[in-house]
N, C-alpha and C positions, 0 to 999 in steps of 0.2 A: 630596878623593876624587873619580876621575872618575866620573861619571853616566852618561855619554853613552854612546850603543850602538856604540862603537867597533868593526868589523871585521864590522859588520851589514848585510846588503845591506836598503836599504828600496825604496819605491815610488814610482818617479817620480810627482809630481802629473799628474792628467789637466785642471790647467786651462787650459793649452796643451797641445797634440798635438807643436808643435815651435818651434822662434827663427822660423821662415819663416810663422808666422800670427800674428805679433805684433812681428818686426822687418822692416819695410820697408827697401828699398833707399834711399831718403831720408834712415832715420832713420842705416842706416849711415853714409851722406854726410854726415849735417850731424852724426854723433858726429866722424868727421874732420875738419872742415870748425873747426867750433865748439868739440870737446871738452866737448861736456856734450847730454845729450838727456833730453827727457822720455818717461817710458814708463807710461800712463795704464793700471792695472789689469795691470802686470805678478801680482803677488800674488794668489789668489783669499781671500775674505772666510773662509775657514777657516787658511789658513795667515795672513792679516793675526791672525787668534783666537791660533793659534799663538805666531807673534811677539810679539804684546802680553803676555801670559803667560809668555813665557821671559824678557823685557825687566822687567818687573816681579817676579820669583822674583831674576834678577841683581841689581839694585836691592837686595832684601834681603840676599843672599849676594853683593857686592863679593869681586873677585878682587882679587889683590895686585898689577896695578896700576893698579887704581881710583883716583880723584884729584878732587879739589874745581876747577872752570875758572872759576869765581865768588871776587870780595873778599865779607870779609867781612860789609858794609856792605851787601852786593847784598840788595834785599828778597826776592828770587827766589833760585836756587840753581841751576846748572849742575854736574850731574855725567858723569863720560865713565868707561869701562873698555874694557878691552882685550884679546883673546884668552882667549874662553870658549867657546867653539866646542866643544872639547873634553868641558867640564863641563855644556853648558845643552844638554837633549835639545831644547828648540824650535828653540834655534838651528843647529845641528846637522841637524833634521827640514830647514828654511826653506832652507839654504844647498845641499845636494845635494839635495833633492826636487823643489824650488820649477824653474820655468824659465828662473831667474837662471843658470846655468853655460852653456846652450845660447845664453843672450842672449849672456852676456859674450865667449862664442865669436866671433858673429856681428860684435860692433861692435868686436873686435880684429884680425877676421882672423887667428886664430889654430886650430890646431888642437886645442890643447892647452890647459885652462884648471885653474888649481891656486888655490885659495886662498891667499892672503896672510895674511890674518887679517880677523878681526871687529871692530867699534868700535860701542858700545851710546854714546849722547849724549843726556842730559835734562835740556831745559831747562825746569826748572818754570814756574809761571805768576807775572807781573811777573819776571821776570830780566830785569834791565838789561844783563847783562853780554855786548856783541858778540862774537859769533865773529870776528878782525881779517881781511882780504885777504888771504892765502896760499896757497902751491901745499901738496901734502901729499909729494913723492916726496924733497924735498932733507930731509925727518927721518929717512927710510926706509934701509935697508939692501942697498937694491937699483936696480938700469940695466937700460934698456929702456925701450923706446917701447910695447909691447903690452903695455900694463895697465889696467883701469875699476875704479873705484870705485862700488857702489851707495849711495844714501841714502834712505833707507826710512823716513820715516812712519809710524806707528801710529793718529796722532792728527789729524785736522783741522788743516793750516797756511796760513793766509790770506798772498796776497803778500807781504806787510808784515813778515811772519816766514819766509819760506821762505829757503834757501840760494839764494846767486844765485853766478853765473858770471861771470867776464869773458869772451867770444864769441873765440873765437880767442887763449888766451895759453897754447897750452899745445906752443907752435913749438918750443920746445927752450931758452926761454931760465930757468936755474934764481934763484928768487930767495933771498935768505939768508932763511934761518926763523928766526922768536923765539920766545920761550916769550908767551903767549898775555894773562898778566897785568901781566910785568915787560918785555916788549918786551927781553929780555936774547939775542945770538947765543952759545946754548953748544953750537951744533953746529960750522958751516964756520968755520974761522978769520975774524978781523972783516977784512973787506975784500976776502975773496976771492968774492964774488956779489954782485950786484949787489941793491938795495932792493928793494922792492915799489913799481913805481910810483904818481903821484900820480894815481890813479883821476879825479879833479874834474875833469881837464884831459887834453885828446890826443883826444878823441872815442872814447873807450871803449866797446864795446857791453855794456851788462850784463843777463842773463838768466835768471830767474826765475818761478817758477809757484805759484798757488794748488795746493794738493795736499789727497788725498784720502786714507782708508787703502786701501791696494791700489797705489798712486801709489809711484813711484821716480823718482828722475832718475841718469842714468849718466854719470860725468863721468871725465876722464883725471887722471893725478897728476899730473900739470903745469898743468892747470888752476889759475886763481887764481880761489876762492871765499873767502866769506864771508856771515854772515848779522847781522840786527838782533837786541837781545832781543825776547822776549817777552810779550804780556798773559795766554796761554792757555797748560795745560800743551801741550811737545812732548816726546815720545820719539819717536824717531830710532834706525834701524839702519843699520849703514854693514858693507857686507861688500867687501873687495878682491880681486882679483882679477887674477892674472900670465899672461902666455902666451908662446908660444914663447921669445921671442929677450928674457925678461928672467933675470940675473944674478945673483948672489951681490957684491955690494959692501960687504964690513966695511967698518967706519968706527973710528976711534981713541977716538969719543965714545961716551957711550951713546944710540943710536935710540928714539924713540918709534914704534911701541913696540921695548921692548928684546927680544933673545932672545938669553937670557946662552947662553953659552957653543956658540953655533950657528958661531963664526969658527974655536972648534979642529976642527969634524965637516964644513964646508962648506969650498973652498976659495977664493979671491980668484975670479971670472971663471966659475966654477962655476954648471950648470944648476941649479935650486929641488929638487931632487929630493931630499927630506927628509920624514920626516913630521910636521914641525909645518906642510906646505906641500900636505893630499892633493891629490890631480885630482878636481876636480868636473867636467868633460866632457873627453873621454865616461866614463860612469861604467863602461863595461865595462876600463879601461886598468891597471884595480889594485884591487887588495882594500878600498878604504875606503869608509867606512859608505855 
C-alpha cells in the first residue's frame, strides 16, 4: 500500500536558498573532470533526522526487491533495497525537498532532472563483506552521459569504510558487471565488455572521504567504485538521478533494479518521461509531489 503523499505539492527545504551557494564552479569541474565529488553538509541535520527514520522504518518493511549482499558466514550482514520512494514518506520528503535535484542539475548540466530510483545500503557493524570495483550504469536500463548518483550517510563513516572512486574512469569505457557475491556475468553476454581493471597496477587515482551525517559524495554511473567492510554500523542512501540527453535502453536481461514491464509502455531510444521516473528540478515542470 502506497504511503507516500503522492500528487502533493511540499516545501522546498530552506537549508540552501539554491545549487549556486553550495555548488561551486570547481566542484562542477572536478565532477567532470573526476566523476565523483564531495558535498560537505549538502543535507541539513533535520532532513539527515528524516532520512535516518525512513531508512530504518524500510529496514523493517523490506520491499520486494530487498536482498541479503552478505554470505552467510559474514559475522556482519549487508542489506540493499530498491525503489521505495514511492512508499517511504522520508524518502520521498529528502529527494524533492532536500537541495539534491538543484545540485544534481548543476553537476549535469542539465536542465531537466528526473529521478532514477532510490537504493537504501546497510552495512551492519563487522561486515566483512566488500562492495567489489564496479561502474553501476552497465546493470541499468538506460544511455546517457548526464546522470549522478548520490551517497548519503546517515551514520559516521571513517576513510577506512567509506566509498572510494577511481578519479577519472567514468570516460565512456563500460565494464562487464557481476553479481556481487558469485562474481557470475548475467547481464552482457560473456566477452562482450571488457573486465574491471587491475586497480594494484597503472597508477590509478583512488578517492575517498571521511564523512559525516549531512555529507554526500556525487559520483557519475560510469564511475568505478567500491568500498571495504565494516567495524561500525553504516546506512547509506543512494538516490539517482537522469537529465536531459539520457534514454530508455531495454535490455533482454533482467536490470538491477528491474522495472517489469516498463519495455512494453516506454519505447527503445525514448525520453524517461514515465512516472516511475518524476522531475525533481524544477519542481514547477509537473504535478509530482
Amino acid at each position: 500500500m502506497k504511503v507516500a503523499r503522492i500528487g502533493t505539492r511540499l516545501v522546498r527545504s530552506r537549508h540552501f536558498a539554491s545549487a549556486s551557494s553550495h555548488i561551486k564552479a570547481d566542484i562542477v569541474q572536478q565532477y567532470a573532470a573526476d566523476g565523483a565529488v564531495l558535498l560537505r553538509g549538502v543535507l541539513s541535520r533535520e532532513e539527515v533526522s528524516t532520512l535516518r527514520e525512513a531508512i530504518d522504518w524500510n529496514l523493517l518493511h523490506p520491499g520486494p526487491l530487498a536482498g541479503v549482499a552478505s554470505h552467510d558466514a559474514d559475522p556482519g550482514l549487508f542489506l540493499e533495497d530498491f525503489c521505495n520512494w514511492d512508499r517511504v514518506v522520508g524518502y520521498q520528503d529528502v529527494i524533492f525537498n532536500s537541495a539534491l535535484g538543484e545540485v544534481a542539475a548543476a553537476l549535469m548540466n542539465s536542465k531537466t532532472v528526473r529521478l532514477y530510483h532510490d537504493h537504501v545500503l546497510v552495512k551492519e557493524a563487522w561486515t566483512q563483506q566488500a562492495t567489489p570495483w564496479h561502474q553501476d550504469q552497465p546493470y541499468y536500463n538506460i544511455v546517457g552521459r548526464q546522470n549522478v548518483s548520490f551517497w548519503i550517510p546517515v551514520d559516521r563513516v571513517p576513510r577506512e569504510s567509506t566509498l572510494e572512486f577511481v578519479a577519472g574512469s567514468h570516460g565512456g569505457t563500460w565494464y562487464m558487471p557481476k553479481t556481487f557475491l558469485t562474481e557470475q556475468s548475467k547481464w552482457f553476454p560473456e566477452g562482450s565488455l571488457q573486465d574491471v581493471p587491475d586497480l594494484a597496477h597503472g597508477g590509478h587515482r583512488v578517492v575517498g572521504w571521511d564523512l559525516e551525517p549531512g555529507d554526500a559524495v556525487a559520483f557519475h554511473m560510469l564511475t568505478l567504485h567500491g568500498s571495504a567492510g565494516t567495524t561500525s554500523r553504516r546506512r547509506a542512501f543512494s538516490v539517482r538521478m537522469i537529465g536531459d540527453d539520457v534514454r530508455h535502453a531495454p535490455r533482454p536481461w533482467r536490470t538491477s533494479p528491474e522495472f517489469d514491464g516498463l519495455a512494453g509502455e516506454l519505447a527503445e531510444g525514448a525520453e524517461m518521461d514515465h512516472p516511475l521516473f518524476p522531475i525533481v528540478h524544477p519542481r514547477e515542470a509537473d504535478g509530482a509531489p
